[in-house]
C-alpha positions in Angstrom: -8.1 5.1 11.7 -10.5 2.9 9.7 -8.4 -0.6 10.0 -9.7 -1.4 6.2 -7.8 -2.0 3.4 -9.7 -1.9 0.0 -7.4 -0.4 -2.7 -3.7 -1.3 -2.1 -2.3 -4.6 -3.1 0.5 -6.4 -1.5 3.9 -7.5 -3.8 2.0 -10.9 -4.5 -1.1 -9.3 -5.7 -3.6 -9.6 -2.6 -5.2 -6.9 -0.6 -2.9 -5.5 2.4 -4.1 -7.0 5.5 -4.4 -4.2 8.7 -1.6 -4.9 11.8 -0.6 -7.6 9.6 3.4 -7.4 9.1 5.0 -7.0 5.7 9.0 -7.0 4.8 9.6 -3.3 2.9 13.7 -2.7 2.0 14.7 -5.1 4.4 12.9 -3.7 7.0 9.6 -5.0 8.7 6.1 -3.1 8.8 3.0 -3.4 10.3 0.4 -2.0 8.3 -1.9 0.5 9.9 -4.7 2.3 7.0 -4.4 3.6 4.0 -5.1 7.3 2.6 -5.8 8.6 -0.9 -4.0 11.3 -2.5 -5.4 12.5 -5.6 -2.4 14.6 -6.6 -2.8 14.6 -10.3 -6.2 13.7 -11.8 -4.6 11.6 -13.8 -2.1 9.9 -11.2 -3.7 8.8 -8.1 -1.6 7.5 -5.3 -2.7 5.7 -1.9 -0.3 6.6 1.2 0.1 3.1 3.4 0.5 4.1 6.6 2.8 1.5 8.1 4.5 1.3 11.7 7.9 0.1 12.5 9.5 -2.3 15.5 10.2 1.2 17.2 6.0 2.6 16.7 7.8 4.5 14.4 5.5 5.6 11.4 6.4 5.7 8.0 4.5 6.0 4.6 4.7 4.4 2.4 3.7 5.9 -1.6 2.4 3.8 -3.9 1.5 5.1 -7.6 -1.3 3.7 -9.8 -0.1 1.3 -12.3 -2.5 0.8 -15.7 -1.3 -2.8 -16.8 -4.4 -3.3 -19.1 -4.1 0.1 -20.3 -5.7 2.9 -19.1 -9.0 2.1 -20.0 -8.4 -1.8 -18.7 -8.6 -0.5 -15.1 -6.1 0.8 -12.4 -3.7 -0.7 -9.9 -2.2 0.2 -6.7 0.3 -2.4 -6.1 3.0 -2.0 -3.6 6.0 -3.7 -3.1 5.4 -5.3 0.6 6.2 -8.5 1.2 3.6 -10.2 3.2 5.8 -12.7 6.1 4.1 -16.1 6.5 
């Protein structure tokens, strides 16, 4: 794995951090890489690879979002919970 983060933003709206630990439904992740699915052309996705307490993988999906419209640029925001 690459251990670089350059696409998928955290809850808060800042890069996800590799082995960094994040709060996801109650449960807490350590983030490992991330992978790009193209699935339809015009609905990218990024697959965060995350591990468990248990080194227990899990992905996570997270779709792109077009806040500015789809000409003001995409978005792949997830909904992990950096823990301070």
């Amino acid at each position: 794995m690459n251990k670089r983060i350059t696409n998928v933003l955290d809850a808060h709206g800042a890069l996800l951090v590799p082995e960094k630990e994040y709060l996801h439904q109650g449960r807490i992740l350590r983030v490992l890489d991330e992978s790009y699915g193209p699935g339809n052309p015009r609905l990218p996705y990024y697959r965060v690879i995350c591990e468990d307490k248990y080194g227990k993988e899990k992905i996570i999906i997270v779709d792109a979002q077009y806040p500015g419209g789809v000409y003001g640029g995409i978005v792949f925001q997830s909904r992990l919970v950096p823990i301070e």
